[in-house]
TORROFI-334770 format. One record per residue: residue in one letter; x, y, z of N, C-alpha, C, O in turn. Coordinates in steps of 0.02 Angstrom, whole numbers, plus 50000, padded with zeros to 5 digits. Layout:
AXYZXYZXYZXYZ;...
// end
This chain:
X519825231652344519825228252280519725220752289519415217352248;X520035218052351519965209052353519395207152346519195201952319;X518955213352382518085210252404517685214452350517165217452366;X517935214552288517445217952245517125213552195517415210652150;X516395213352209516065209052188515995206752125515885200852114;X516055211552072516195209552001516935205952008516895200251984;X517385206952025517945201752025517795194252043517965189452009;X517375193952113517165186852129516635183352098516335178152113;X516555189252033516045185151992516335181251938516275175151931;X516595184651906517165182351853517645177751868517775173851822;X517885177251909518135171151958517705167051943517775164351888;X517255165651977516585162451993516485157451926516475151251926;X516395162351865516255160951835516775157051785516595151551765;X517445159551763518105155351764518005149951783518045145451741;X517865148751841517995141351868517315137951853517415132251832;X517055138651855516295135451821516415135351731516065131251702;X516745138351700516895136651640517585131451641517585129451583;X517935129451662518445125851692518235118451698518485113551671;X517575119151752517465112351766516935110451702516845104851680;X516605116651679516245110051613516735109551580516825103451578;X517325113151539517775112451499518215103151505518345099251459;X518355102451586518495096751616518055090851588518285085451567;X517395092451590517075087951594516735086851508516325082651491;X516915089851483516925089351421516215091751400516145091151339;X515595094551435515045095651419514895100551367515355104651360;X514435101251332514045105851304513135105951320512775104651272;X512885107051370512465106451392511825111151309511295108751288;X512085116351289511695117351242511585114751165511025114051142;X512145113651132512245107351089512155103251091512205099951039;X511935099651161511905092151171511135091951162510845088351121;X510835096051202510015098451183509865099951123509285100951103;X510295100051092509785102351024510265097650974510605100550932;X510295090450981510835086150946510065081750925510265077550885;X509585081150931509155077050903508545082050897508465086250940;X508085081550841507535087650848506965082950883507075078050920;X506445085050867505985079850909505595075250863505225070950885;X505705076650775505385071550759505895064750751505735058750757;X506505067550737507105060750768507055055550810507075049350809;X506965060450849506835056250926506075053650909505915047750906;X505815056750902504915051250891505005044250847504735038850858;X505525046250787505415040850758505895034250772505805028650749;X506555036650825507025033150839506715027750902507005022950926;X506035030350918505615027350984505165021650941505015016350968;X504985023150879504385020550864504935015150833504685009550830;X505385015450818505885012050776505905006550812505685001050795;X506205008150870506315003150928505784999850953505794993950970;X505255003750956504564999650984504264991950945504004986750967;X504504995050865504064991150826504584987250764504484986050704;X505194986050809505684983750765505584976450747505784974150694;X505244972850794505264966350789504444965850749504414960450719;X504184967450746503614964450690503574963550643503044962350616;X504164963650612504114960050544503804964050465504034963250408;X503144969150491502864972250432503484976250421503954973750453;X503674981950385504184984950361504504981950334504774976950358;X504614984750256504814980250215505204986350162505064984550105;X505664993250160505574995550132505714992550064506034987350053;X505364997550011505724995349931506494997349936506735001049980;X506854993949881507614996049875507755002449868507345006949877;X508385003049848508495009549820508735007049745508635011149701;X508945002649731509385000849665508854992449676508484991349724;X508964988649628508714983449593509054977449633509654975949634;X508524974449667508734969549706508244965449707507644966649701;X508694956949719508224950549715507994952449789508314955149835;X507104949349784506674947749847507084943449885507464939549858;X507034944049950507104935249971506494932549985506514927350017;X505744935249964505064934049966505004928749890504534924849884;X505514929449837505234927249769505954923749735506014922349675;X506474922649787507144921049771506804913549750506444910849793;X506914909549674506964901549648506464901049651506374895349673;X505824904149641505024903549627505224905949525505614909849498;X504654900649498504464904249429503814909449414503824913749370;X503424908749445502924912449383502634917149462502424914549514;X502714924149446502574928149506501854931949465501694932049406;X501574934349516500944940149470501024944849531501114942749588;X500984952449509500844958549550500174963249509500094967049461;X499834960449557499174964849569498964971849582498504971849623;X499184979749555499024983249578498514986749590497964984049585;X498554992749606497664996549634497195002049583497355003649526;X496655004049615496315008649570495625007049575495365005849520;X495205006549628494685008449687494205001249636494364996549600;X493655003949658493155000549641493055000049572492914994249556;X493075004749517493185001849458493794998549425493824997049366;X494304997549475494904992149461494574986349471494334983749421;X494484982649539493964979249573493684975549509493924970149490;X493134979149475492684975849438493024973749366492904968649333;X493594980549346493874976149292494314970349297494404967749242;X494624967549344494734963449371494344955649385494554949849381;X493804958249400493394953449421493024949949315492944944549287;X492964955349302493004954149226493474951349160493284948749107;X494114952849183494684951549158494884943249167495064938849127;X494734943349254495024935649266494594930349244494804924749232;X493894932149237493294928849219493674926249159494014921149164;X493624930649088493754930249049494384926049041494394921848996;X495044926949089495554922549058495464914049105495814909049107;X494974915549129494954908349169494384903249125494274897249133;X494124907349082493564904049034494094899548983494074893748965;X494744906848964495044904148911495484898348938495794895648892;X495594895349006496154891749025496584892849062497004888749081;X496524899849083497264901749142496984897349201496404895349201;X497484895649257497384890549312497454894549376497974892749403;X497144899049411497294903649473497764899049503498044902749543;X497944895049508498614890849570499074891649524499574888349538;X499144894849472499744894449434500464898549467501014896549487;X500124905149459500714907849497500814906849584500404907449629;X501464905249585501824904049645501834907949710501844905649767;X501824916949682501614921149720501324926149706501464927749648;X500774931949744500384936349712500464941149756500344940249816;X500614945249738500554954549769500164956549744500074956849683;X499664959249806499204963649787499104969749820499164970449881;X498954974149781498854981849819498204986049788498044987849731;X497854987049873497024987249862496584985349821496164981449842;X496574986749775496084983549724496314974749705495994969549697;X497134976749704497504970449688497354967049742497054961849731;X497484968649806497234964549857496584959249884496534953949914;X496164964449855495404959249844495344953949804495204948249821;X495464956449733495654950549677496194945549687496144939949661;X496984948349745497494941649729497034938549774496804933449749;X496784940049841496594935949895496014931849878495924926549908;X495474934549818495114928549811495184924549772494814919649767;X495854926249725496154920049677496554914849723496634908949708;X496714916749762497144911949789496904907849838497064902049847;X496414911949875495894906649911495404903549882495094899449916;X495234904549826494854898549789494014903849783493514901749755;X494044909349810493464913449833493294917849745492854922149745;X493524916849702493544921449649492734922649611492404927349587;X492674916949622491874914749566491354922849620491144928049595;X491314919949712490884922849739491034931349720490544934749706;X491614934149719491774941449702491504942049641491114946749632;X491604938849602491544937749513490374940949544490094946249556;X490224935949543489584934349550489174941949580488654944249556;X489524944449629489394949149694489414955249637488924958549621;X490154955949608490154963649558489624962649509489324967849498;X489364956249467488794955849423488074960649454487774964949421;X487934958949511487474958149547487594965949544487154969449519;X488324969549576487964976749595488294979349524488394985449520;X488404976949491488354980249421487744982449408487684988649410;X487344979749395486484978949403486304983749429486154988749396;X486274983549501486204987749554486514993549603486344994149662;X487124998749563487605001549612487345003849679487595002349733;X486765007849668486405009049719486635006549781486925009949824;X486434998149786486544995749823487234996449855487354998649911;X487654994349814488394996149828488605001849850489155001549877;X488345007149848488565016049868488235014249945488475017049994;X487855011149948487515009450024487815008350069487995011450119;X487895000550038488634997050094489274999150091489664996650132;X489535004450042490225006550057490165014850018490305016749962;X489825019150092489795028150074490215029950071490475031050126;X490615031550012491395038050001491215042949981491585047749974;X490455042749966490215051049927490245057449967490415057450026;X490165060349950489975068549992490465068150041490255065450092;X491145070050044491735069950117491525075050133491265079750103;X491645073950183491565082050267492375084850250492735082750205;X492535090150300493075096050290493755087850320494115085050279;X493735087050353494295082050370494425073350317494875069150320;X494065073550293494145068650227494235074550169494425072350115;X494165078950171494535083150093495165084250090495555084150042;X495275086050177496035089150181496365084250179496925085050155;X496205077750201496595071450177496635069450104497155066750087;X496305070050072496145070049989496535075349960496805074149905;X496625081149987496805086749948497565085349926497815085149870;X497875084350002498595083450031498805076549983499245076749940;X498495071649997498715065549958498735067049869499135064249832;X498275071249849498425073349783498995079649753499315081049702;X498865082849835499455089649803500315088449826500795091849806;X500315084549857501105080749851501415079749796501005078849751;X501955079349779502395077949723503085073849715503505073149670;X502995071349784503695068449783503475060649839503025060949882;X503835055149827503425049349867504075048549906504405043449899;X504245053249945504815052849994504685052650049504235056850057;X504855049050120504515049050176504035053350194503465051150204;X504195060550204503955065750226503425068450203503055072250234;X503335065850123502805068250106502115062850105501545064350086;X502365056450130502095050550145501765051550206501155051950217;X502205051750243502005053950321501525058850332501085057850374;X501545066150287501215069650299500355065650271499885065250311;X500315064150230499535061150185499495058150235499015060850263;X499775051850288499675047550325499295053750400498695052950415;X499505056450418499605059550467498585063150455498065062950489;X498785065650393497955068250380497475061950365496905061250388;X497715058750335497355052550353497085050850430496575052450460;X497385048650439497415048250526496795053550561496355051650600;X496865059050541496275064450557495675064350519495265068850529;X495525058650465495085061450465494345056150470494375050250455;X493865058650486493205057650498492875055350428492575058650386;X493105045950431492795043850370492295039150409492395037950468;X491655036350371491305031350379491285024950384490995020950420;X491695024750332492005017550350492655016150368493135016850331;X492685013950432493435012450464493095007550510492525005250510;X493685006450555493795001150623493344993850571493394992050512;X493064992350614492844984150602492594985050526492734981250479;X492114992050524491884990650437492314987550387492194982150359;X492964992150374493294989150340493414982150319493284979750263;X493654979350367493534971950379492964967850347492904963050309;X492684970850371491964967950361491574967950293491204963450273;X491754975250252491894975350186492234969850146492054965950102;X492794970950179493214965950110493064959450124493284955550082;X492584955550195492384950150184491994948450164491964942650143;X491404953650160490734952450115490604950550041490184947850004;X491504955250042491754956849947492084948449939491764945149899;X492414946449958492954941149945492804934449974492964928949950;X492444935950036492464930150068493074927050104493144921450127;X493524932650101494294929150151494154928750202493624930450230;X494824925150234494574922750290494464928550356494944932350357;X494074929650398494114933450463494704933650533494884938350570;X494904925850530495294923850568496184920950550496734921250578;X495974918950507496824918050497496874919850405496444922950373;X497394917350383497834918850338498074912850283498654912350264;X497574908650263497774902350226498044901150178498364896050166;X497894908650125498544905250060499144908850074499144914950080;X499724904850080500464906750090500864908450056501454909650069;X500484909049987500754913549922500454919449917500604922649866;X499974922549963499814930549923499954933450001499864932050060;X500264939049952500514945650009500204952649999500124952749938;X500044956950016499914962550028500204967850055500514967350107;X500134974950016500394979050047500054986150091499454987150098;X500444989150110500154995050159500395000250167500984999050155;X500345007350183500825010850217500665014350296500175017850309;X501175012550344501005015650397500925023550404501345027550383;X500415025150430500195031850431500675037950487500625044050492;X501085033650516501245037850566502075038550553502345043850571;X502565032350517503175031450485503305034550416503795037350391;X502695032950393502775031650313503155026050275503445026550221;X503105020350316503465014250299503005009850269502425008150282;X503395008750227502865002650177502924995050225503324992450264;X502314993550198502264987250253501874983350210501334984750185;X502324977050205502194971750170501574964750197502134962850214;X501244961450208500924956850243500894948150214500394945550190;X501284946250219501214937650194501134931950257501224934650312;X501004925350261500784921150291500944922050356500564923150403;X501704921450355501924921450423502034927550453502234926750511;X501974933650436501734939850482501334938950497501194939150557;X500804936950435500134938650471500044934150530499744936750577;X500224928450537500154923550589500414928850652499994931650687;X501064929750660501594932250693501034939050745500854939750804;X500924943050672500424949350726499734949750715499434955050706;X499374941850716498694941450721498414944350674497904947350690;X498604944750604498304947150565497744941450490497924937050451;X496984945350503496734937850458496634943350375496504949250366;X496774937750331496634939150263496224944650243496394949150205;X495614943750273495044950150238495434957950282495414963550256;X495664956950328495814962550384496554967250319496614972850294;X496804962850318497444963650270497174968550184497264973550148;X496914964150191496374967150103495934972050121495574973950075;X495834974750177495374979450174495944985950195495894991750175;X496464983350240496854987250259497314991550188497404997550175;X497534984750151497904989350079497314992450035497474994649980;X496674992750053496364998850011495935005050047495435008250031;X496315005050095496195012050157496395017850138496815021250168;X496045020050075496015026950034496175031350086495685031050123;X496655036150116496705043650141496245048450116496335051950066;X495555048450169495035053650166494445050450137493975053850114;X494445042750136493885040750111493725033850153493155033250175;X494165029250164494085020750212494665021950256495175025250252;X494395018250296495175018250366495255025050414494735028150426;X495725026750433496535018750405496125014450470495655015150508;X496745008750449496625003350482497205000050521497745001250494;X497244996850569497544993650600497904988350568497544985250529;X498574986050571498974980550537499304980450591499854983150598;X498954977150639499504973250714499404979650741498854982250749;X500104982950759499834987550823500074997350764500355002750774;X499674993250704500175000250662499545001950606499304997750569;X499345009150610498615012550592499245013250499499795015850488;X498715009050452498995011450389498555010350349498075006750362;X498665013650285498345017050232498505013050177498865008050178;X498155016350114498145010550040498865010650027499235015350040;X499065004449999499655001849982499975009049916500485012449910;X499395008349882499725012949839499805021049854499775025549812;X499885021449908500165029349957500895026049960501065023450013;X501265026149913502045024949904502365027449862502125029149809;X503035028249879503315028849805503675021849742504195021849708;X503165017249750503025012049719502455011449698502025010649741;X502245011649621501815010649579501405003749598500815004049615;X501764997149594501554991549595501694985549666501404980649690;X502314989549676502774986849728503064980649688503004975649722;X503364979449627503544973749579504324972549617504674967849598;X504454974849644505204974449672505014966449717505394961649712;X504534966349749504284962349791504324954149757504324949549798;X504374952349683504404948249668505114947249619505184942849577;X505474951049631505994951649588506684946549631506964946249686;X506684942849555507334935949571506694928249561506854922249561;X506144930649554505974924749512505974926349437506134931349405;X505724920349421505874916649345505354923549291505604927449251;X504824923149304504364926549258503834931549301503464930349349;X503914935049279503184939349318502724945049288502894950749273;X502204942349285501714946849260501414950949303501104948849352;X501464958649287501244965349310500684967649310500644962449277;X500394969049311499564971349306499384975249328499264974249388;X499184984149293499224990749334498674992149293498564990249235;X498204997249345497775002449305497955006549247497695005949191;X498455010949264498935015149229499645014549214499875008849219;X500005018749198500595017949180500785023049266501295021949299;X500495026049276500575028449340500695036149337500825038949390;X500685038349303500905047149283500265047749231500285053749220;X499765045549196499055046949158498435043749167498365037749181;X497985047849161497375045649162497155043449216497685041749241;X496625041749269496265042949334496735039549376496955034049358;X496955042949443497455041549494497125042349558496685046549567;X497305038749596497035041249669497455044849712497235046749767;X498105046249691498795051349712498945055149685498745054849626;X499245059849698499825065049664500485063249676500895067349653;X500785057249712501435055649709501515052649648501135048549621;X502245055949620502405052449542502435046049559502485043549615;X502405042649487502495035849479502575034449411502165036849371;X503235029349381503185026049336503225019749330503775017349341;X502715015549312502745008149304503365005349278503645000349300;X503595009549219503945005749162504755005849200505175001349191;X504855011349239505365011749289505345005249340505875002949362;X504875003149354504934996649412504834990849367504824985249392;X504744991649296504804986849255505494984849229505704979349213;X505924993649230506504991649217506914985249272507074979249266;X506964991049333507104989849392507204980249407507704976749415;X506334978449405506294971449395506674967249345506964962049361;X506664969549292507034964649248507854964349250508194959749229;X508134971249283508844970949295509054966549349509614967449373;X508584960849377508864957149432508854948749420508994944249460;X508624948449343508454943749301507874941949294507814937449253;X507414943749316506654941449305506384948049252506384954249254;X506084940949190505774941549144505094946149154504824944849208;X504854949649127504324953849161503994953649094504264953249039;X503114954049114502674956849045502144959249099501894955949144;X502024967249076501824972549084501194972549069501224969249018;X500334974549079500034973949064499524979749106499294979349164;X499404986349045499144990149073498344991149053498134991848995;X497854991049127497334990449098496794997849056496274997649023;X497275004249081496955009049062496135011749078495755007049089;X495815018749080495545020049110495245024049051495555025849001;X494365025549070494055029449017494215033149018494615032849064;X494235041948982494285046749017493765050849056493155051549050;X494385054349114493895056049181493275052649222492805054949254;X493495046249206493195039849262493385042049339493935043649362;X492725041649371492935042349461492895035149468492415031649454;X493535032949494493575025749518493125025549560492895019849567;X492875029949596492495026649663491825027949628491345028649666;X491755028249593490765028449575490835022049545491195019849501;X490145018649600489895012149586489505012749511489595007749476;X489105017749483488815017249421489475014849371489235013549316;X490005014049371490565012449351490735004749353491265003249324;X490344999449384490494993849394490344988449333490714983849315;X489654990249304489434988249252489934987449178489994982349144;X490204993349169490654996949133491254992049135491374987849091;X491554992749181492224990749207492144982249188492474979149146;X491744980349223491754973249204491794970649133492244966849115;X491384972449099491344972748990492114973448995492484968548990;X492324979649006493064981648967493634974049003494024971148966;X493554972349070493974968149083494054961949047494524959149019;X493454960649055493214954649011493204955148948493174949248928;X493204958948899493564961048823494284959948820494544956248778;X494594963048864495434964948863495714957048858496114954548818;X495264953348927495474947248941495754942248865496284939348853;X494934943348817495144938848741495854941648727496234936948717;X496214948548721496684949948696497214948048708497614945948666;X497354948748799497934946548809498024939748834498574938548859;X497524934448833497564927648863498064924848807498494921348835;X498144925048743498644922448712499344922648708499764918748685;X499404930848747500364932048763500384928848835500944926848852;X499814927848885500024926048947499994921148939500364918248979;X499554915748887499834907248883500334906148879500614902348918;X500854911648791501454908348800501954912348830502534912148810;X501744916648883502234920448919502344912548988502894910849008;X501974910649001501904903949055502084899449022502464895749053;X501994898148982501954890848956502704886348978502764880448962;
// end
């Protein structure tokens, strides 16, 4: 019986449960205490903690420290190439009537907003103004220099995904980013760039007006990422690079590089305008395609404007809302659309230049 081997196993084994017991281990719990996208993102966390982009929105209503004791803020949001032109129409129009582009203090813009804050603020507005006349005229031309038509199988499934989402919660951020990331568009790497300088005229190399910011989302986090003077300085980032980066449509431009981080159009968030961004100054005017839940979208993540309108004004800043609305079943991205877009901006402009005089005044 002493030398019977099932006894000296159980033994064996006793005392090997003894000494992990001692040692306090759980060798299989401890393995499976982080999954692996945890750990991916607890790496990337650490990698890319110090750059500055990441900016998330709140959760509850909070002053910027981007817009804390500034008065007159403007947020620029998106809505492709026929935003673009009503824009370029709109500002025409209120700059005929007297508005002063150096007026406001600071400007958020997101993609479409991005082209327009960056050439108001660099003084570049007239040449964009001039450029959309021109391919108003001519879209042709314009479908040339920037092809989104006809997507292949890896720009749909990025398109599909970014529209059949329903919730603007990391995961479903991440995922659009992620197909983004895969897919086989035409215009990316330097084009981009190179686009929004042809469009704006910003700068290639650095970052000169220190009032307009831009936004983004990283494709691989799903972190919103903000861009103003001194980031951009910080991770070599120049003006046109920034503006081409916040309108890096998923399955159509991009993505693009922002320092060492591949991201997509600003408005892949669950922020309509990103208006939080200027909230705790004095006054700020909003400026959206939509109300964000009707009429032509480039997402399926919900969105309500009038919610980040609330949001904004519960932190004391005065807000006026200004939605530009859309024909029905307009494809933002068809250049035959530019012609169009411009008239309506430039109409709207007579209407509301008289509440934004004495909304400033």
């Amino acid at each position: 019986m002493a030398n019977d081997p099932s006894r000296r196993h159980i033994a064996a084994m006793a005392a090997l449960a003894t000494t992990i017991g001692a040692l306090g281990a759980s060798p299989p719990a401890a393995a499976q205490a982080e999954s692996p996208e945890a750990m991916a993102m607890r790496i990337s966390n650490r990698l890319f903690a110090d750059d500055g982009l990441a900016r998330p929105a709140p959760e509850q209503p909070a002053v910027s420290d981007l817009a804390r004791g500034l008065d007159r803020t403007l947020v620029l949001g998106g809505g492709g190439e026929y935003y673009v032109a009503w824009y370029c129409g709109f500002f025409h129009g209120l700059i005929e009537a007297g508005f002063d582009p150096a007026k406001p203090e600071m400007v958020v813009g997101t993609s479409a907003g991005a082209y327009m804050g960056s050439s108001l603020t660099s003084g570049h507005f007239t040449r964009m103004r001039v450029e959309f006349d021109f391919f108003g005229h001519f879209p042709r031309l314009f479908a040339a220099m920037a092809p989104v038509s006809s997507p292949n199988i890896s720009q749909r499934r990025a398109q599909e995904i970014n529209f059949s989402v329903r919730s603007g919660d990391p995961a479903s951020i991440r995922a659009i980013g992620h197909a983004a990331l895969a897919a086989d568009n035409r215009v990316n790497g330097p084009a981009v760039e190179r686009l929004a300088w042809l469009l704006t005229g910003d700068s290639r190399t650095d970052w000169p007006p220190a009032r307009m910011f831009t936004t983004a989302n990283d494709c691989y986090t799903g972190e919103r990422l903000v861009v103003g003077q001194a980031v951009a300085r910080r991770n070599n980032i120049p003006l046109a690079h920034a503006a081409g980066a916040s309108s890096s449509l998923p399955g159509v431009i991009g993505p693009t590089l922002l320092g060492q981080r591949y991201c997509m159009d600003g408005g892949i968030a669950r922020t309509w305008a990103h208006a939080d961004l200027v909230a705790g100054s004095k006054r700020a005017i909003v400026i959206t395609l939509t109300n964000g839940y009707e009429g032509s979208l480039l997402s399926g993540i919900p969105h309500n404007v009038h919610d980040e309108m609330r949001a904004l004004e519960a932190t004391g800043t005065r807000g006026m809302l200004i939605i530009a609305g859309t024909p029905p079943g307009v494809n933002l991205l068809d250049p035959n659309q530019i012609a169009p877009a411009l008239r309506a901006g430039y109409e709207r402009a007579k209407v509301e230049w008289p509440r934004i005089a004495a909304f400033w005044a």
